[in-house]
C-alpha positions as protocol buffer text, in pm:
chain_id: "A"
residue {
  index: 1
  type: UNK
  ca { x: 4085 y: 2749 z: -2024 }
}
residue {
  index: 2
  type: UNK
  ca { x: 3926 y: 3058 z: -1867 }
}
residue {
  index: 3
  type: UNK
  ca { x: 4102 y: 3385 z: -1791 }
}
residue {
  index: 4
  type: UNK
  ca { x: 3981 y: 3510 z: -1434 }
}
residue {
  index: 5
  type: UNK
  ca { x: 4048 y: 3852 z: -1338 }
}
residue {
  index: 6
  type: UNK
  ca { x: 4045 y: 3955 z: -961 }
}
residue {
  index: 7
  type: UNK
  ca { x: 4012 y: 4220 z: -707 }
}
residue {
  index: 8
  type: UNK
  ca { x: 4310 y: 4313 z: -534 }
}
residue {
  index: 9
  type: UNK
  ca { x: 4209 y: 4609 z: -265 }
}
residue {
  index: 10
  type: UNK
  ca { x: 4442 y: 4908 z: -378 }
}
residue {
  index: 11
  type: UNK
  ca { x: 4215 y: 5226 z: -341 }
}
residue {
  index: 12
  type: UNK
  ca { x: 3876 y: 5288 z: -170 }
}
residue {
  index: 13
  type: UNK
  ca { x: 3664 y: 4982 z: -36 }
}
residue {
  index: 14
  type: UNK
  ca { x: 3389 y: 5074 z: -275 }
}
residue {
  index: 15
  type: UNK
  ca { x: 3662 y: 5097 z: -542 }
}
residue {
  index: 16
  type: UNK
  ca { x: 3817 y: 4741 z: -591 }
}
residue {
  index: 17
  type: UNK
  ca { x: 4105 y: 4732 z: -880 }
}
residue {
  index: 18
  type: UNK
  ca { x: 4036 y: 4441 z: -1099 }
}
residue {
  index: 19
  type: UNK
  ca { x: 4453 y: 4440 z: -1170 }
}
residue {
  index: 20
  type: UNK
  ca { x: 4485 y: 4061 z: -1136 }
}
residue {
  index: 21
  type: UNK
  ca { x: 4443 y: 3783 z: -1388 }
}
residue {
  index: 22
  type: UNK
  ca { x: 4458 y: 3407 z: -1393 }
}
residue {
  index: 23
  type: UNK
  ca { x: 4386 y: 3178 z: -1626 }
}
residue {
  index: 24
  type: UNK
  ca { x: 4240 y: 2804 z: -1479 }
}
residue {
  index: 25
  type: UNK
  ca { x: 4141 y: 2516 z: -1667 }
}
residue {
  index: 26
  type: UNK
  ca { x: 3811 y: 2373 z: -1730 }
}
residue {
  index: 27
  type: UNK
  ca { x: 3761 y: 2021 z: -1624 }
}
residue {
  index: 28
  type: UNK
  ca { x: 3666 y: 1726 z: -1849 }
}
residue {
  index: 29
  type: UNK
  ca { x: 3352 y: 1577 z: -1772 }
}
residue {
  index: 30
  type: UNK
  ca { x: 3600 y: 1222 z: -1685 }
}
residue {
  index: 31
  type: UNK
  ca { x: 3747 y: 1499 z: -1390 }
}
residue {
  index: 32
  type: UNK
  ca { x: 3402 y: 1633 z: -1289 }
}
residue {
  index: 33
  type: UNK
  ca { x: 3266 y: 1280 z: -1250 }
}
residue {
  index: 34
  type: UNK
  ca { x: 3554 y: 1153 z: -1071 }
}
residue {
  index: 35
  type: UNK
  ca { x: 3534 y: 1479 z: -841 }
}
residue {
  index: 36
  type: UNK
  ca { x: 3884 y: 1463 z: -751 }
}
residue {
  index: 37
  type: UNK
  ca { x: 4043 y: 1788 z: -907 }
}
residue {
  index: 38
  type: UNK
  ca { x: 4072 y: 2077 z: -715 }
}
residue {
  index: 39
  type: UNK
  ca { x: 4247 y: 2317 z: -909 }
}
residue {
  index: 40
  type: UNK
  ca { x: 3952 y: 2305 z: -1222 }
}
residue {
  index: 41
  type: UNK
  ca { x: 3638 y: 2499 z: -1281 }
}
residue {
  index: 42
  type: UNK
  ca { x: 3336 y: 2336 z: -1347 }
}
residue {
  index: 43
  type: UNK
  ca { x: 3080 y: 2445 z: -1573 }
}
residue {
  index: 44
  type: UNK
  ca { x: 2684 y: 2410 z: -1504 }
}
residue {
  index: 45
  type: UNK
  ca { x: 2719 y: 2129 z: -1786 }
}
residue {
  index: 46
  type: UNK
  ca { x: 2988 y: 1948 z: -1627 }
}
residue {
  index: 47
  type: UNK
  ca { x: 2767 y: 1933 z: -1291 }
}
residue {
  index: 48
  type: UNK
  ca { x: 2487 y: 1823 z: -1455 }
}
residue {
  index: 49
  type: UNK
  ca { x: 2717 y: 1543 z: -1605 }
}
residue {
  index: 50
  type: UNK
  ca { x: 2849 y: 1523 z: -1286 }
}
residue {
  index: 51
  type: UNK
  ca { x: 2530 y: 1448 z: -1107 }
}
residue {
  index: 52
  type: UNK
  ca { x: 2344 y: 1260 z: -1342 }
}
residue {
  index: 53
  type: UNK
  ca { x: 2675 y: 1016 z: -1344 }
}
residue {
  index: 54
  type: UNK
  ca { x: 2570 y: 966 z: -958 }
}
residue {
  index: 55
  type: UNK
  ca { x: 2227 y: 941 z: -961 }
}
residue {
  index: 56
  type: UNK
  ca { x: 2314 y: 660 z: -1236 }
}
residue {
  index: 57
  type: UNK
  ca { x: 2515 y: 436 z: -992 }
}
residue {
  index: 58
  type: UNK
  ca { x: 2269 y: 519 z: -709 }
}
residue {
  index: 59
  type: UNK
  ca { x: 2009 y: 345 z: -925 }
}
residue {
  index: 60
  type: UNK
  ca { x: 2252 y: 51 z: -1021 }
}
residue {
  index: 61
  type: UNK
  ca { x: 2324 y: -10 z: -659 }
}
residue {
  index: 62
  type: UNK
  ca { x: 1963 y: -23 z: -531 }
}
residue {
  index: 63
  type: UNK
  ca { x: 1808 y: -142 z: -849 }
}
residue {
  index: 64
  type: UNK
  ca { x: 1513 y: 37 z: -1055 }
}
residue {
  index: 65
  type: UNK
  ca { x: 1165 y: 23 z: -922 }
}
residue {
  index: 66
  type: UNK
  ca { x: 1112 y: -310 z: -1077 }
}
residue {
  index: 67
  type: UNK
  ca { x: 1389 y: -490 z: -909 }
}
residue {
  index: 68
  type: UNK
  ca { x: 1344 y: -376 z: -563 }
}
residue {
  index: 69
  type: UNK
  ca { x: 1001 y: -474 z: -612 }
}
residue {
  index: 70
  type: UNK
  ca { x: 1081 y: -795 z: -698 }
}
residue {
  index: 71
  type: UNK
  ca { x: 1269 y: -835 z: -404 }
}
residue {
  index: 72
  type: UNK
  ca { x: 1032 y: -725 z: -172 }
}
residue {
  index: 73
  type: UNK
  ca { x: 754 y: -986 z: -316 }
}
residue {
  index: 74
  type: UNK
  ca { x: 1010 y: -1270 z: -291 }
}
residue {
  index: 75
  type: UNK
  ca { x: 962 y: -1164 z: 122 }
}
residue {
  index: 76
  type: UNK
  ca { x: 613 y: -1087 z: 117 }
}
residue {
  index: 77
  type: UNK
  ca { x: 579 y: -1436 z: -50 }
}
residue {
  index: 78
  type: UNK
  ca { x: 603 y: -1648 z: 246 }
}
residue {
  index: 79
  type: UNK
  ca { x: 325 y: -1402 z: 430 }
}
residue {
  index: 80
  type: UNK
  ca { x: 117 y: -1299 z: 140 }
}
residue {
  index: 81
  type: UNK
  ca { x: -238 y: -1500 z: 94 }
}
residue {
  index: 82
  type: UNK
  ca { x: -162 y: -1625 z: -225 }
}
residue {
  index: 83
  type: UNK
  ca { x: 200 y: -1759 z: -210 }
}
residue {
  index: 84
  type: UNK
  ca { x: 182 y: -1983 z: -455 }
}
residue {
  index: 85
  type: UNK
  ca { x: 93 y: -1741 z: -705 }
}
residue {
  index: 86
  type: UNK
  ca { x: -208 y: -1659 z: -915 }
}
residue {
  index: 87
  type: UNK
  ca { x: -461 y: -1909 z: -1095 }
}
residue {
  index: 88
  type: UNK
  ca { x: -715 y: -1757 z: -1297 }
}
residue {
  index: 89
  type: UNK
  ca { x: -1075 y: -1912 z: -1187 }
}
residue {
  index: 90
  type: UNK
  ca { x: -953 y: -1986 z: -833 }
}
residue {
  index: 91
  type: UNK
  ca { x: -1064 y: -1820 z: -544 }
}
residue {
  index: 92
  type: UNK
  ca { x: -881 y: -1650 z: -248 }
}
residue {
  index: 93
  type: UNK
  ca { x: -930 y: -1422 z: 56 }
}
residue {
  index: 94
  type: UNK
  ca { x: -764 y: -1201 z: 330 }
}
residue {
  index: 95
  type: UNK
  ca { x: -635 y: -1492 z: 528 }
}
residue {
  index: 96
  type: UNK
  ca { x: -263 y: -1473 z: 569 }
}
residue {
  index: 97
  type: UNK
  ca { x: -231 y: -1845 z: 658 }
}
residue {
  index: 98
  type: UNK
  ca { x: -386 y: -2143 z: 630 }
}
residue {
  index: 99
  type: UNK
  ca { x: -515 y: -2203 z: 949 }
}
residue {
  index: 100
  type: UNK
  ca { x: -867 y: -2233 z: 899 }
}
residue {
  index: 101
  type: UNK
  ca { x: -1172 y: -2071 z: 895 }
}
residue {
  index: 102
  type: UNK
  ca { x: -1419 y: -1977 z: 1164 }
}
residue {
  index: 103
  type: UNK
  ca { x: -1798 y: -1831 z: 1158 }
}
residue {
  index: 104
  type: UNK
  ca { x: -1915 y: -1466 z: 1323 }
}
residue {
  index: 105
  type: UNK
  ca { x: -2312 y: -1355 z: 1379 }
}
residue {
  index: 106
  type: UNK
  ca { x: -2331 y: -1019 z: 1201 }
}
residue {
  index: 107
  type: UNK
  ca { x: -2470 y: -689 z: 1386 }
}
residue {
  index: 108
  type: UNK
  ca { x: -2674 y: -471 z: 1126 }
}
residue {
  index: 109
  type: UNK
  ca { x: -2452 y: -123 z: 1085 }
}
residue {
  index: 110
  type: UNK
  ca { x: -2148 y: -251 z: 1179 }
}
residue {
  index: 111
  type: UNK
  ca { x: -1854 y: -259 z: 923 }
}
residue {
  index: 112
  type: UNK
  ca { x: -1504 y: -447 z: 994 }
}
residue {
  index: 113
  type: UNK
  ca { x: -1204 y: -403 z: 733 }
}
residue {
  index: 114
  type: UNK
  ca { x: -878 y: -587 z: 731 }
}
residue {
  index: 115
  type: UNK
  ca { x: -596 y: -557 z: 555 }
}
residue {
  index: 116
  type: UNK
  ca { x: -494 y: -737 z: 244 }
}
residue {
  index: 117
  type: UNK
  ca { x: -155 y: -765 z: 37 }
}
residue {
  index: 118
  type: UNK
  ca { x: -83 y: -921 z: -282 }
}
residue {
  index: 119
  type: UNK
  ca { x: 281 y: -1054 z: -394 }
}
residue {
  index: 120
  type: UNK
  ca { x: 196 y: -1011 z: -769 }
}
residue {
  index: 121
  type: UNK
  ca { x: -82 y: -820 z: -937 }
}
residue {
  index: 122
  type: UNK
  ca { x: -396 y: -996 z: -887 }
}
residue {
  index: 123
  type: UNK
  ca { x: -724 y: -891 z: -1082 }
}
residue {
  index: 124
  type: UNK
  ca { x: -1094 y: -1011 z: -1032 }
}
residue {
  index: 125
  type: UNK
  ca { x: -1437 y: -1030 z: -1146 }
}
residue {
  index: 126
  type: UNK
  ca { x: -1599 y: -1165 z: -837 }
}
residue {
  index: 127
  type: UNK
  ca { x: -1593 y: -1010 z: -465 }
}
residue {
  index: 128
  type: UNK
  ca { x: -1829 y: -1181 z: -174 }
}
residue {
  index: 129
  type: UNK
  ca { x: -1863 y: -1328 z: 112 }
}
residue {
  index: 130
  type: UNK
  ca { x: -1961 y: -1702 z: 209 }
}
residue {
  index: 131
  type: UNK
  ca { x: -2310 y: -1673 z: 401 }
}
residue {
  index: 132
  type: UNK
  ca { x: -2282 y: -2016 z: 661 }
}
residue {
  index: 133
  type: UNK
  ca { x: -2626 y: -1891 z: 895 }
}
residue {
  index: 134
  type: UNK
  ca { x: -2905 y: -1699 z: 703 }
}
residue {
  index: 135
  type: UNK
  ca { x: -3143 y: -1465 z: 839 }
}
residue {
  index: 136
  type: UNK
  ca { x: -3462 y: -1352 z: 698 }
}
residue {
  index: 137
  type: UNK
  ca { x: -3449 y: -990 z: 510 }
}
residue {
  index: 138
  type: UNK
  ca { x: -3066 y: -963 z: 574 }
}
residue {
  index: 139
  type: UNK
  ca { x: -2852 y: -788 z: 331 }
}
residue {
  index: 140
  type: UNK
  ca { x: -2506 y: -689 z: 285 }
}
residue {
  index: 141
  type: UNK
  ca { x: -2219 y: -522 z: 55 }
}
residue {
  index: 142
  type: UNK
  ca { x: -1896 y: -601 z: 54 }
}
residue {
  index: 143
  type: UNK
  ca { x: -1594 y: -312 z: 41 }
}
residue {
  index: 144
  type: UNK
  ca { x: -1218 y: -210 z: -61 }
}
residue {
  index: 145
  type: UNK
  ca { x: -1051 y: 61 z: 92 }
}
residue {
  index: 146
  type: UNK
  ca { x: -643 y: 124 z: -16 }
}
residue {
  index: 147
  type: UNK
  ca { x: -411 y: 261 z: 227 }
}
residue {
  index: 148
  type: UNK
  ca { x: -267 y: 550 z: 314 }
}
residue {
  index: 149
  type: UNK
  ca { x: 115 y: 630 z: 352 }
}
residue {
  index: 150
  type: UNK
  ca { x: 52 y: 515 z: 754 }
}
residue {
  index: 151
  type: UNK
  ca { x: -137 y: 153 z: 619 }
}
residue {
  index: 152
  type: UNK
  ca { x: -482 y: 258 z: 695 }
}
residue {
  index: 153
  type: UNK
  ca { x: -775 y: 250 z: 542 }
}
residue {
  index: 154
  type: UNK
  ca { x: -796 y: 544 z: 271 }
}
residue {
  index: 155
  type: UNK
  ca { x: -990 y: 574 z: -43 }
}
residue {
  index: 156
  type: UNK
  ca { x: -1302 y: 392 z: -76 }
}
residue {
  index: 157
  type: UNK
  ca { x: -1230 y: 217 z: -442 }
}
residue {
  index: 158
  type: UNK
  ca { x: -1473 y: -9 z: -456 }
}
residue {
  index: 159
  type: UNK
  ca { x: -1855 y: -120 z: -315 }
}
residue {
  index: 160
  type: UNK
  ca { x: -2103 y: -327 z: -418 }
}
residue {
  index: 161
  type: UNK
  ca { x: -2329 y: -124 z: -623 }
}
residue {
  index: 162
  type: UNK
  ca { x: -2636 y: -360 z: -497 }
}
residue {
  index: 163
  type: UNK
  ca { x: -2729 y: -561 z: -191 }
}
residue {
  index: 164
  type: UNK
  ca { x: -2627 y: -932 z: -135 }
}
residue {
  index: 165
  type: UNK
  ca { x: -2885 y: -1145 z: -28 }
}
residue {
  index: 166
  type: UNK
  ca { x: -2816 y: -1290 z: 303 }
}
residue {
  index: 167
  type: UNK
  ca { x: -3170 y: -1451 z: 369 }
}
residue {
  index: 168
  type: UNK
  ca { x: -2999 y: -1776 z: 249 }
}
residue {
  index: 169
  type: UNK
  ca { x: -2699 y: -1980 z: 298 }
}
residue {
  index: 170
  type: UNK
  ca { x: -2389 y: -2008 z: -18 }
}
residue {
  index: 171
  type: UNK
  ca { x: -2160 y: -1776 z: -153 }
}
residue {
  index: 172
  type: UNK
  ca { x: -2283 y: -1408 z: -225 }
}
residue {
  index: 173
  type: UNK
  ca { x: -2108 y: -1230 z: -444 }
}
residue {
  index: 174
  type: UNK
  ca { x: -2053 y: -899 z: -642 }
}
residue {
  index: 175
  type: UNK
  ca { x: -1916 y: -851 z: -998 }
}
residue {
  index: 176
  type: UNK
  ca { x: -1648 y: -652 z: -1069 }
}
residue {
  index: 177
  type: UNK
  ca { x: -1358 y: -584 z: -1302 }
}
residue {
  index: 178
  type: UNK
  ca { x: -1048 y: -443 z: -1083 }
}
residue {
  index: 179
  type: UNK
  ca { x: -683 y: -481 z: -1042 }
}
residue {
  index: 180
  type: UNK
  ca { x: -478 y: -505 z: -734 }
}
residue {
  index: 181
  type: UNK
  ca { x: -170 y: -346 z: -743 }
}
residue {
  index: 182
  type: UNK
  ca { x: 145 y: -600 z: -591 }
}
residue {
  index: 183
  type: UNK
  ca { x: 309 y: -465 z: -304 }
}
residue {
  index: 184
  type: UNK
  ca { x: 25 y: -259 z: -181 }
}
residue {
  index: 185
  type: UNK
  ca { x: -234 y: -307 z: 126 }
}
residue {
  index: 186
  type: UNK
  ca { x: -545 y: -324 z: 107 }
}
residue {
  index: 187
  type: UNK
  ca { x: -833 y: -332 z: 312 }
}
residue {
  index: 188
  type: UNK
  ca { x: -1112 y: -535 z: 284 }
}
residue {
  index: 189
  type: UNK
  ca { x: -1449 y: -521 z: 442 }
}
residue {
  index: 190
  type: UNK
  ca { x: -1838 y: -587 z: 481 }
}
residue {
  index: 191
  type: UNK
  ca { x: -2122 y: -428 z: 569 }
}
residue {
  index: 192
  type: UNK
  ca { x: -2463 y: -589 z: 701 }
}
residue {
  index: 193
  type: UNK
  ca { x: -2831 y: -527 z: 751 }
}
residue {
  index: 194
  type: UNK
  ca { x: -2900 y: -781 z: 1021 }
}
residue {
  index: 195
  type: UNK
  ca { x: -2705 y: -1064 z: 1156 }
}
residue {
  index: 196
  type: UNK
  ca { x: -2685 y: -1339 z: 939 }
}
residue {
  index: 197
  type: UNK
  ca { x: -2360 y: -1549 z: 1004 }
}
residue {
  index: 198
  type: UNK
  ca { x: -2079 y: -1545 z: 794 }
}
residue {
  index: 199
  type: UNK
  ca { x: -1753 y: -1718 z: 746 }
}
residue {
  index: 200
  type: UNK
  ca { x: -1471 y: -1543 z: 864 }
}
residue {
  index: 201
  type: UNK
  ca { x: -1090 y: -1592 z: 914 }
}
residue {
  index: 202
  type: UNK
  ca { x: -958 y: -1734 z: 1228 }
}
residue {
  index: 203
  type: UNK
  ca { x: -776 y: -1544 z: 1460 }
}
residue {
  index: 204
  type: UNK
  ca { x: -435 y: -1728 z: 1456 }
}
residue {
  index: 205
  type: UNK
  ca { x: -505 y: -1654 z: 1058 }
}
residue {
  index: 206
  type: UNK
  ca { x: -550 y: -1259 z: 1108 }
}
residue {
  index: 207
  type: UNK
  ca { x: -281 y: -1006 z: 1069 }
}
residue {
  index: 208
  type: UNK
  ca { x: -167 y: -845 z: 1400 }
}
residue {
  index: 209
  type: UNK
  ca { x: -265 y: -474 z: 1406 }
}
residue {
  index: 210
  type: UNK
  ca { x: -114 y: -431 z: 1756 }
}
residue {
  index: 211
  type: UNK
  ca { x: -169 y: -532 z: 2131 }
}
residue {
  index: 212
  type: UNK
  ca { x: -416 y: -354 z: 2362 }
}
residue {
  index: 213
  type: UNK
  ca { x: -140 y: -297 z: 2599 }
}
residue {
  index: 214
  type: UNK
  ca { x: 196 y: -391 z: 2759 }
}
residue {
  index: 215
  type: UNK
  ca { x: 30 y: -673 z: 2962 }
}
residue {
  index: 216
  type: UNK
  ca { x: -243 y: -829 z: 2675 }
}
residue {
  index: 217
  type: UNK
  ca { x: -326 y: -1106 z: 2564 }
}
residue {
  index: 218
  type: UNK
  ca { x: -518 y: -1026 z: 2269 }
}
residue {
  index: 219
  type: UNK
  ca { x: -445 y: -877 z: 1930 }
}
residue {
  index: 220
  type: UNK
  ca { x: -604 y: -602 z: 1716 }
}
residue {
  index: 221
  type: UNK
  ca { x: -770 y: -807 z: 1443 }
}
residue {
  index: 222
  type: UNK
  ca { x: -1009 y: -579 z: 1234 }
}
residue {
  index: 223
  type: UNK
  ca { x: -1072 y: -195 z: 1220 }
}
residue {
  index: 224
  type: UNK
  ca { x: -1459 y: -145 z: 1342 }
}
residue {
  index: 225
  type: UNK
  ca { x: -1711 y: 89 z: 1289 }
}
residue {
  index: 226
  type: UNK
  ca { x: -2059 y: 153 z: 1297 }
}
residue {
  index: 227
  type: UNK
  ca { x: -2211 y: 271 z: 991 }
}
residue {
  index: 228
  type: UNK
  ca { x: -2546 y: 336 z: 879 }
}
residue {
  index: 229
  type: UNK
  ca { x: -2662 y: 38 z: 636 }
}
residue {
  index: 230
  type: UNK
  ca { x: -2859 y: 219 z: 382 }
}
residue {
  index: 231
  type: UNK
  ca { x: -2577 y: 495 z: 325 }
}
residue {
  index: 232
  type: UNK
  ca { x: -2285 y: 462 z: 92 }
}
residue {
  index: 233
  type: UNK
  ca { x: -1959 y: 403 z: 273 }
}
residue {
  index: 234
  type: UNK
  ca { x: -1748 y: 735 z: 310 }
}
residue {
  index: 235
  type: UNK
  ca { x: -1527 y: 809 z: -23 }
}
residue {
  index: 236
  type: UNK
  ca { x: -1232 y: 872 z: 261 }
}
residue {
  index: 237
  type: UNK
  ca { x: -1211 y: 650 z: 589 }
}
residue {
  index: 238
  type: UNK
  ca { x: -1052 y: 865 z: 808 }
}
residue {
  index: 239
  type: UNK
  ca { x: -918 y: 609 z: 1035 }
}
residue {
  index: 240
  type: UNK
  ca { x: -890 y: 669 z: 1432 }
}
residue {
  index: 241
  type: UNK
  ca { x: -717 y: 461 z: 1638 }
}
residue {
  index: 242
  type: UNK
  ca { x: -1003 y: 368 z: 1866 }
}
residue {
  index: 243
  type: UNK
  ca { x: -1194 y: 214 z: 1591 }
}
residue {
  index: 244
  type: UNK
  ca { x: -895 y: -43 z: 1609 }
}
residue {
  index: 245
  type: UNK
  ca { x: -1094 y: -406 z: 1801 }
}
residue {
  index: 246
  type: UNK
  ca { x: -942 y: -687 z: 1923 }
}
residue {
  index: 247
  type: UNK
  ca { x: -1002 y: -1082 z: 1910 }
}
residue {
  index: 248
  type: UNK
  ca { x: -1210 y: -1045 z: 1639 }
}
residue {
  index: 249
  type: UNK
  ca { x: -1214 y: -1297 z: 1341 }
}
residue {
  index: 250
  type: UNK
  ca { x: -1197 y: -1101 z: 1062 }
}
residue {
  index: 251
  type: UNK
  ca { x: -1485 y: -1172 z: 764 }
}
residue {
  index: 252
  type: UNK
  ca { x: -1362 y: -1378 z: 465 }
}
residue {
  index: 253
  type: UNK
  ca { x: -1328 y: -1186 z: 189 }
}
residue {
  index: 254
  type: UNK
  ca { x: -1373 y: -1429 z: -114 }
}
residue {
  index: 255
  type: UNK
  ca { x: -1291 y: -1293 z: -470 }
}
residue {
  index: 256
  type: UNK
  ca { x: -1220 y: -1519 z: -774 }
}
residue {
  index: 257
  type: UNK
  ca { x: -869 y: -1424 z: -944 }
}
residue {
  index: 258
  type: UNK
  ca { x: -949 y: -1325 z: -1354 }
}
residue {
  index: 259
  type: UNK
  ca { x: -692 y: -1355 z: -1662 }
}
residue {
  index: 260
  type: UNK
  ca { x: -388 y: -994 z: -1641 }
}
């Protein structure tokens, strides 16, 4: 119980009389949980009961962060590249369906990303591209960019620390040790010197990024940009929307999956 004493107005308005007293009982934390009394005082520790009762079966109804990721994998699973799961030694790319693979000739300072999502953590020790038309002096590095709140290319988190050789034909790859987080984008990209041809994703096999307009026909494959070869890629992307290009196959990202 606790005794309340009031202001009745009896003299001047700057003069209240405290002359009247009540006594009101303090709820149980069972009342202040339910919420239902209202003829009970609660304390700061009763609403602190009180709330952290709620924000308990908020949590039970939507699950922790765990569950909800679970669920969302079980639906990125039948869009994600490697739907079948994760074998260690086995190789995979940004392709979001099997339908194939197609070739592009390179242009020296010109850098395409495209996105990339993982149902279930995925690490790897091998990044690179597949080289199917060599060219004489050409080079390359191959990129990962994460994504910002929007799903555009952020942070630079990886690039090879050395050149690829592209004066010959075969895989090309970089080493690495990294782990890709599940339920996150990614975006994946290469840079050349020249124009050596590389394998690259077909466009039925590309995510959509968007239409040019109401009335196209063609989808926004990769983001493009032109980028001086013999700089480091920017720590930040900054993405603009005009760098956005359409009907373009995206380049095959190959990396080769490694033991959790």
């Amino acid at each position: 119980m606790v005794s309340i004493r009031h202001a009745t107005l009896t003299g001047p308005v700057d003069e209240p009389q405290w002359n009247e007293e009540h006594v009101v009982p303090l709820a149980t934390q069972a009342e202040a949980q339910a919420g239902l009394a209202s003829d009970k005082l609660m304390t700061p520790q009763r609403t602190a009961q009180a709330m952290a009762a709620l924000r308990g079966e908020v949590e039970a109804a939507r699950g922790d962060r765990s569950q909800l990721g679970l669920r969302i994998s079980t639906i990125a699973n039948f869009a994600s590249p490697n739907a079948g799961g994760i074998v260690t030694g086995n190789f995979y790319d940004n392709s979001f369906h099997g339908g194939g693979s197609a070739t592009l000739a390179g242009v020296a300072n010109r850098l395409d990303l495209a996105p990339f999502f993982t149902s279930v953590p995925l690490r790897i020790d091998q990044i690179g591209v597949a080289v199917s038309t060599a060219v004489a002096g050409a080079l390359g590095r191959v990129c990962i960019y994460t994504a910002n709140a929007d799903g555009w290319p952020d942070e630079l988190v990886f690039e090879g620390a050395s050149n690829l050789d592209f004066s010959t034909t075969g895989y090309k790859a970089h080493s690495l040790d990294l782990r890709l987080d599940s339920g996150r984008i990614y975006w994946l990209g290469g840079l050349q010197s020249s124009t050596a041809t590389l394998r690259t994703i077909s466009t039925v096999s590309a995510v959509n990024l968007g239409l040019q307009s109401s009335s196209s026909t063609q989808y926004f494959t990769v983001v493009r940009r032109t980028h001086t070869f013999a700089d480091p890629l920017p720590a930040s992307f900054g993405f603009v929307p005009s760098g956005l290009t359409a009907n373009i196959t995206p380049p095959s990202i190959r990396f080769r999956a490694a033991a959790l």
